[in-house]
C-alpha positions as CSV (number, residue, x, y, z in Angstrom):
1,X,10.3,-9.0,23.7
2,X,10.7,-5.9,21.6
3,X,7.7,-3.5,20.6
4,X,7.8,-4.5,16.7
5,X,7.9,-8.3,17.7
6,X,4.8,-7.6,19.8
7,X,3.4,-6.1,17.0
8,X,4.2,-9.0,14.5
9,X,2.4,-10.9,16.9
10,X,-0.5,-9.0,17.2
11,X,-1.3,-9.0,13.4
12,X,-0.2,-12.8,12.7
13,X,-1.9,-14.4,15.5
14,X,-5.1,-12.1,14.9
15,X,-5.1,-13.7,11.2
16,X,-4.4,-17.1,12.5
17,X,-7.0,-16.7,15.2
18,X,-9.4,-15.7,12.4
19,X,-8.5,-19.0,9.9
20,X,-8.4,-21.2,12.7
21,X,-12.1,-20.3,13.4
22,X,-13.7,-19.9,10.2
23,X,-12.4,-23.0,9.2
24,X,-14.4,-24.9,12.2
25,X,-17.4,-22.6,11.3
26,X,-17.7,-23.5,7.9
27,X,-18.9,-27.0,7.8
28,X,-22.1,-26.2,10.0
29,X,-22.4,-23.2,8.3
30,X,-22.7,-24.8,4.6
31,X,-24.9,-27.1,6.3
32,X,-27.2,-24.8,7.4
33,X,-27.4,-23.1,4.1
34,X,-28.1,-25.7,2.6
35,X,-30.6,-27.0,4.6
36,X,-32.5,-23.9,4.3
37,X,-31.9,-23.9,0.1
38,X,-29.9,-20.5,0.4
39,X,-28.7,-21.1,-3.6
40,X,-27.7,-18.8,-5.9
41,X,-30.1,-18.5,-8.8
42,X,-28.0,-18.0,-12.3
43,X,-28.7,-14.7,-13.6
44,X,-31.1,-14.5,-17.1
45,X,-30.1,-11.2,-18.1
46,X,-27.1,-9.2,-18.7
47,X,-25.6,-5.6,-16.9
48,X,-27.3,-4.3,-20.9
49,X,-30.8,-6.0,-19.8
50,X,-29.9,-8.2,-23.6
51,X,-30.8,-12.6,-22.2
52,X,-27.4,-14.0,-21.3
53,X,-27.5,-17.0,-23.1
54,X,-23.3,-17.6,-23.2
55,X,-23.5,-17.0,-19.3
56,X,-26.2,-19.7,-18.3
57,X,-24.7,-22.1,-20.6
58,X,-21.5,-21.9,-18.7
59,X,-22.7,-22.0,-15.3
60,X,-26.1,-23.4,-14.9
61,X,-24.6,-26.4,-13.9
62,X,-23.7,-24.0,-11.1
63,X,-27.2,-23.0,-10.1
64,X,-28.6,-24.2,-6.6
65,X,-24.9,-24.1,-5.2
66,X,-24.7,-22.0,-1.6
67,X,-24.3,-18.3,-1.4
68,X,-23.9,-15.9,1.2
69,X,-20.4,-17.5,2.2
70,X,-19.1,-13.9,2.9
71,X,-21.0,-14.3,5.7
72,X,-18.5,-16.3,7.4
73,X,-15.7,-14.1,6.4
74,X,-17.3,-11.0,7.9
75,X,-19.1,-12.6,10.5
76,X,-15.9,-13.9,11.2
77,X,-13.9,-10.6,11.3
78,X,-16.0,-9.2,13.4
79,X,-16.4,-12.1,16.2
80,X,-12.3,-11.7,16.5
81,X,-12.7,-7.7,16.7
82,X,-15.6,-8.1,19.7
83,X,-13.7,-10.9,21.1
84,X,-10.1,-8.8,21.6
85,X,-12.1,-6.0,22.9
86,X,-13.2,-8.4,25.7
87,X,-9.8,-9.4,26.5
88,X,-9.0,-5.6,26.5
89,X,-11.5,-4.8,29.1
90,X,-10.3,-7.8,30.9
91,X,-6.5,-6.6,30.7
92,X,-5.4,-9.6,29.2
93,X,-3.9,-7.6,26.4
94,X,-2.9,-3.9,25.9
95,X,-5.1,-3.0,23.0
96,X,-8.1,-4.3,21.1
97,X,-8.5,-4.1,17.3
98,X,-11.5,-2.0,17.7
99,X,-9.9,1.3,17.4
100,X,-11.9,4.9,16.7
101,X,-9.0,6.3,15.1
102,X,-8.2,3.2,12.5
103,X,-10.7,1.0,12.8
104,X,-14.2,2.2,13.6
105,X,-14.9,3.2,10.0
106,X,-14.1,0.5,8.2
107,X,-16.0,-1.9,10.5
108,X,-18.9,0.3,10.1
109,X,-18.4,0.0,6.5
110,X,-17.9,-3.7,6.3
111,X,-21.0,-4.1,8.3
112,X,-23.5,-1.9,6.6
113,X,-22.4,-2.8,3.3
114,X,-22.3,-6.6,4.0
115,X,-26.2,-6.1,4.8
116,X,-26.8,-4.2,2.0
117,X,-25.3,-7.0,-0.2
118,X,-26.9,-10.0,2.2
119,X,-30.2,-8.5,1.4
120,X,-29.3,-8.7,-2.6
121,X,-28.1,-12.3,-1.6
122,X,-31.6,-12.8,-0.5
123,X,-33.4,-11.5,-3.5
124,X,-31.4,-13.2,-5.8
125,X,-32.5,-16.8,-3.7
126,X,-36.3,-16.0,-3.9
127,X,-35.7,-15.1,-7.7
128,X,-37.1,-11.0,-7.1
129,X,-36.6,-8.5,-9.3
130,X,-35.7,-8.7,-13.3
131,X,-32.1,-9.3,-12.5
132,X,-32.5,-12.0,-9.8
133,X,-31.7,-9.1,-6.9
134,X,-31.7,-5.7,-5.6
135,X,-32.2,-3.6,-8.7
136,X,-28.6,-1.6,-9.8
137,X,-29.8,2.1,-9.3
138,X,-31.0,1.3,-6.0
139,X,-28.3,-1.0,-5.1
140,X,-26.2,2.1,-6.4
141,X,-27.4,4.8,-4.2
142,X,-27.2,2.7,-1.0
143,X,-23.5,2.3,-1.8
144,X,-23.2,6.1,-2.5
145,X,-25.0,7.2,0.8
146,X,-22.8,5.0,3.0
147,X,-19.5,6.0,1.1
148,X,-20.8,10.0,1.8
149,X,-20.9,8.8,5.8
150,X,-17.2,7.6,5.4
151,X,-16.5,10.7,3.1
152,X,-17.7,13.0,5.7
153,X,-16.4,11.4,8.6
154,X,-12.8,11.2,7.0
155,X,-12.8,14.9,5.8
156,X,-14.6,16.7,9.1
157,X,-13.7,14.3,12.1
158,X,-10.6,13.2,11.0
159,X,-9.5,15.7,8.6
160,X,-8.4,13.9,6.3
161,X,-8.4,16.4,2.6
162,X,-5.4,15.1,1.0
163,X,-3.5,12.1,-1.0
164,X,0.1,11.3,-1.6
165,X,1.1,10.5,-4.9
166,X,4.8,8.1,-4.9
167,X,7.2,10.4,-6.3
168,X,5.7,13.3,-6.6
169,X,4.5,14.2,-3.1
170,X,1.0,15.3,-1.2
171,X,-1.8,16.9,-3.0
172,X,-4.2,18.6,-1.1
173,X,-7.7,18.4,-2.2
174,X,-10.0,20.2,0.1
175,X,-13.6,19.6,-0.2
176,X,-12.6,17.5,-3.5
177,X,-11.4,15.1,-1.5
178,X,-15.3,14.1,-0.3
179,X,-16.4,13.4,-4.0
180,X,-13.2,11.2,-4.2
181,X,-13.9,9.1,-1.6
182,X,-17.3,8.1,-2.6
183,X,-15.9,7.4,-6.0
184,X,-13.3,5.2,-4.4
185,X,-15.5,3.3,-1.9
186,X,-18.2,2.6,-4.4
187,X,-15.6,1.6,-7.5
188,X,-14.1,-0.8,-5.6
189,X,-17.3,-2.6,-3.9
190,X,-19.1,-2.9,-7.8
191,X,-15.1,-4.1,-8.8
192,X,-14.7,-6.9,-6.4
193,X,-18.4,-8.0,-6.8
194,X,-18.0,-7.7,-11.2
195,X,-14.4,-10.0,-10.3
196,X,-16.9,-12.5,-8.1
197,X,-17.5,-15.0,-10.8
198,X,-15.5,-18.0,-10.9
199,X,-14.6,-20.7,-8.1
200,X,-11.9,-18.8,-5.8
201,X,-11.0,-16.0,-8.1
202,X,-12.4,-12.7,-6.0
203,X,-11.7,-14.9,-2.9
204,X,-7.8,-14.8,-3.9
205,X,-7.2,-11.8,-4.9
206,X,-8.7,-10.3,-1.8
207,X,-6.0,-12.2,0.3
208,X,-3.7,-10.6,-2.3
209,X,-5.3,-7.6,-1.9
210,X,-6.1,-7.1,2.1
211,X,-2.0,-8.7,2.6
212,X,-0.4,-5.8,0.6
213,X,-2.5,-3.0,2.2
214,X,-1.8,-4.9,5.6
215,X,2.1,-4.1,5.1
216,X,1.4,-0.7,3.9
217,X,-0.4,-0.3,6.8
218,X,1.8,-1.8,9.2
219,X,5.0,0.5,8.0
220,X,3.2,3.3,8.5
221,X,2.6,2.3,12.1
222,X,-1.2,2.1,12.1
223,X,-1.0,-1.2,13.2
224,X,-4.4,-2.0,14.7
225,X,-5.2,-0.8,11.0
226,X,-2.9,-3.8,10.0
227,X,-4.1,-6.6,12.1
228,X,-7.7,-6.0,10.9
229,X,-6.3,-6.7,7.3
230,X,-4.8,-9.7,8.3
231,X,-8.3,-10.4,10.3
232,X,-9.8,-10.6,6.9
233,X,-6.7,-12.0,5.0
234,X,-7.3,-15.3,7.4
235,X,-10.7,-15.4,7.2
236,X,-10.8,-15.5,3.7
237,X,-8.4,-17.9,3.3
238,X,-10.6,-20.1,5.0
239,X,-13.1,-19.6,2.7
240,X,-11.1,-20.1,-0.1
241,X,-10.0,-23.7,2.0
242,X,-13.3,-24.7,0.7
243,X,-14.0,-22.4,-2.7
244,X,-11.6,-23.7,-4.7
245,X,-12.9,-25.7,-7.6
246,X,-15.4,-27.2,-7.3
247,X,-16.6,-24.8,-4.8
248,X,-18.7,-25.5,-1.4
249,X,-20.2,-22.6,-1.6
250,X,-20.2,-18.8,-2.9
251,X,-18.9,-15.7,-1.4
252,X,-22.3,-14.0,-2.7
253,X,-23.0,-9.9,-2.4
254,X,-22.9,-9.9,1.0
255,X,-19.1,-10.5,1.1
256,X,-17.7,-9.0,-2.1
257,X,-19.7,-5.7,-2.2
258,X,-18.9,-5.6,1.7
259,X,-14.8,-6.7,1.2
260,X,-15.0,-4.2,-1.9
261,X,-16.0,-1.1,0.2
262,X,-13.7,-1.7,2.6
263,X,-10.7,-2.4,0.8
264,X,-11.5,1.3,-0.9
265,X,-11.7,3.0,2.6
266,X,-8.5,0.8,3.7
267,X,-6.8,2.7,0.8
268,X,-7.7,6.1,2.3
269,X,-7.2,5.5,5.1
270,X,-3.4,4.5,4.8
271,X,-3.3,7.2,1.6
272,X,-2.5,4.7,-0.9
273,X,-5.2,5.6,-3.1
274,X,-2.7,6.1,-5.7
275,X,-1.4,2.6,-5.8
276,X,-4.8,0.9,-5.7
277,X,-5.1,0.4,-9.2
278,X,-2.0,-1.5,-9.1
279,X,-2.8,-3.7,-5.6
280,X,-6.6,-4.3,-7.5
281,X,-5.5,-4.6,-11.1
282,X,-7.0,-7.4,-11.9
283,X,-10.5,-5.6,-10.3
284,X,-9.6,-2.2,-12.3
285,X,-9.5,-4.6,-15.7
286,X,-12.7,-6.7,-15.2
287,X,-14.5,-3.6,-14.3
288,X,-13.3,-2.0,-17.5
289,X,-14.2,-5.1,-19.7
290,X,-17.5,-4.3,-18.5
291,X,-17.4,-1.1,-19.4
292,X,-15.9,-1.1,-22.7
293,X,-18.3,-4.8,-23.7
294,X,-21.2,-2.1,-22.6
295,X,-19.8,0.5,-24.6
296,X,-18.9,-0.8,-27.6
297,X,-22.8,-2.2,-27.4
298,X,-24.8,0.9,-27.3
299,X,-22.6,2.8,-29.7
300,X,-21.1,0.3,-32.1
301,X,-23.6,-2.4,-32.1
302,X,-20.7,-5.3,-31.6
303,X,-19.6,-6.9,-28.7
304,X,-15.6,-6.8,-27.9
305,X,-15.3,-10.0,-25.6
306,X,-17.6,-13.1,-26.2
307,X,-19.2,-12.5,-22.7
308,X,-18.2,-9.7,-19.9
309,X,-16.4,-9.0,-17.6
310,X,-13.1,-10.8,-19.2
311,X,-12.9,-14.0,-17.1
312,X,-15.8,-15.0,-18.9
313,X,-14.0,-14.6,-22.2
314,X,-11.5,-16.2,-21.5
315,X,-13.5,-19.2,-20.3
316,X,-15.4,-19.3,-23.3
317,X,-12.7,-19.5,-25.7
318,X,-11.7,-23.0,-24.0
319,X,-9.6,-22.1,-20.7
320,X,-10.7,-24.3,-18.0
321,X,-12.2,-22.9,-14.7
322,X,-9.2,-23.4,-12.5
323,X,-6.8,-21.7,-15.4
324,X,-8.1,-18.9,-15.7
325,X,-8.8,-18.1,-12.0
326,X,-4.4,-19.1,-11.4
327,X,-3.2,-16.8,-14.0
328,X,-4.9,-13.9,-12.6
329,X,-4.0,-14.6,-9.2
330,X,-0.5,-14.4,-10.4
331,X,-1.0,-11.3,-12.5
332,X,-2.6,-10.1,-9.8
333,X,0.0,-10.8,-6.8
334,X,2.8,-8.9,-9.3
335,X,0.8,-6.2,-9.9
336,X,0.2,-5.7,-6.0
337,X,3.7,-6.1,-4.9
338,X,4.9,-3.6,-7.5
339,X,2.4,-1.6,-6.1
340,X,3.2,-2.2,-2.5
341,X,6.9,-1.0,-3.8
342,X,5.7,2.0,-4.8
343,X,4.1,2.9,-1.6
344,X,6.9,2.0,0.0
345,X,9.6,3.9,-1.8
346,X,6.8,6.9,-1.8
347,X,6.9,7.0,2.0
């Protein structure tokens, strides 16, 4: 059997490992949340604090539904991550996919920020706060702080200070790079959570997502690096098994602030930060519907989509559910494999 076959194997069986058992997880586990009433309470207000009145009568049929579904994708992750590490120390394989040089970080990240966005879960359930949740500036600062861990860890321990741009070549950065990351990390957990809001939509283009940094990562032979996308790539395929309209249950904070975060230090990490806008397109454009909907407010007084962030528009103006979430899985999955080109060719 030769090396690259082993490897192949690695990273497919890991994500096969990792369907195979959230899919037998996820019937007790939607049980058990619903047992305990863990349901996600419709929001009242807007991002602009204005009622949103177009949003509730959309989805309040949706209200009382389970959340906190990311749980079993990063619960899930991280039971296959502890559970090749024992068959490490037993010798049964060569290596584990808990790594310090590729993989330490991003579990860290995925762990921290998955609690950070369980305990928003939480708030939302018991109805605290005026948003139904952790309040944004705090919510916002905790995401900052544990994007500055990653940012110092990357630039001091591993020395990481600069980014390759396809075509053009490395850029070093320096100290720059530190403010970068944290903008990264952060963008991309408030992108995927903003894209969280119809029935398998974040939950596919995470697959999308995780897949194409999984062959980035794999050709440029960080291949523990590689399995652990495909770790989450099967995992969340089992959840979107069951998400798919009408959905079982919601991925919730806990899972897209936590896959967000990670995807961002993912992109560092294999220095395709430059090709991240095209692998999370469809993320880059609902966040900026947002922000341009919340611009166009405060200056201009008008609103430039009938509700924020865009699926919502779309939805309104009469495209079912399930249409809109298809046609930005597509748009997404081009906009990634042009972007997983790029990388490529940029090598």
């Amino acid at each position: 059997m030769t090396e690259t076959v082993r490897h192949l194997l690695l990273i497919l069986g890991s994500g096969f490992l990792a369907f195979i058992v959230a899919v037998f997880l996820t019937p007790p586990f939607t049980n058990f949340l619903l047992k305990n009433r863990l349901g996600k309470q419709i929001r009242e207000t807007s991002t602009s604090g204005t009622k949103a009145e177009l949003y509730r009568k959309l989805h309040l049929k949706k209200s009382g539904t389970p959340t906190m579904g990311g749980i079993l994708i990063w619960g899930t992750t991280i039971g296959v991550i502890l559970f090749s590490r024992a068959l490490s120390a037993l010798g049964l394989i060569d290596r584990s996919l808990l790594n310090r040089k590729e993989t330490w970080l991003v579990v860290f990240t995925l762990i921290t920020t998955a609690i950070l966005g369980a305990i928003d879960d939480y708030f939302n359930i018991k109805g605290y706060g005026k948003s139904k949740g952790i309040n944004v500036k705090p919510k916002f600062l905790w995401l900052t702080l544990f994007a500055a861990l990653g940012a110092v860890w990357f630039y001091f321990k591993l020395e990481y200070n600069q980014i390759h741009i396809p075509g053009f070549g490395d850029f070093m950065l320096g100290w720059w790079y530190i403010p970068l990351f944290i903008f990264i990390v952060v963008a991309c957990a408030n992108s995927v959570n903003i894209t969280d809001g119809l029935d398998g939509l974040a939950g596919g283009l995470i697959i999308i997502a995780f897949g194409a940094f999984g062959i980035i990562a794999f050709v440029k032979g960080l291949l523990i690096l590689s399995a652990f996308c495909a770790v989450i790539t099967g995992a969340t395929m089992a959840f979107l098994w069951f998400n798919i309209p009408p959905a079982r249950f919601y991925m919730g904070d806990t899972g897209a602030i936590s896959l967000g975060a990670t995807l961002g230090v993912i992109a560092m990490m294999t220095d395709s930060v430059a090709v991240l806008p095209l692998i999370g397109f469809i993320f880059v454009i609902e966040t900026l519907s947002v922000i341009i909907q919340l611009f166009s407010k405060k200056f201009f007084k008008k609103k430039v989509f009938h509700i924020a962030p865009i699926h919502h528009h779309f939805e309104y103006l009469g495209w079912g559910e399930a249409k809109v979430v298809m046609r930005f899985w597509i748009i997404g999955g081009f906009a990634a494999s042009l972007g997983v080109v790029l990388s490529l060719l940029g090598i």
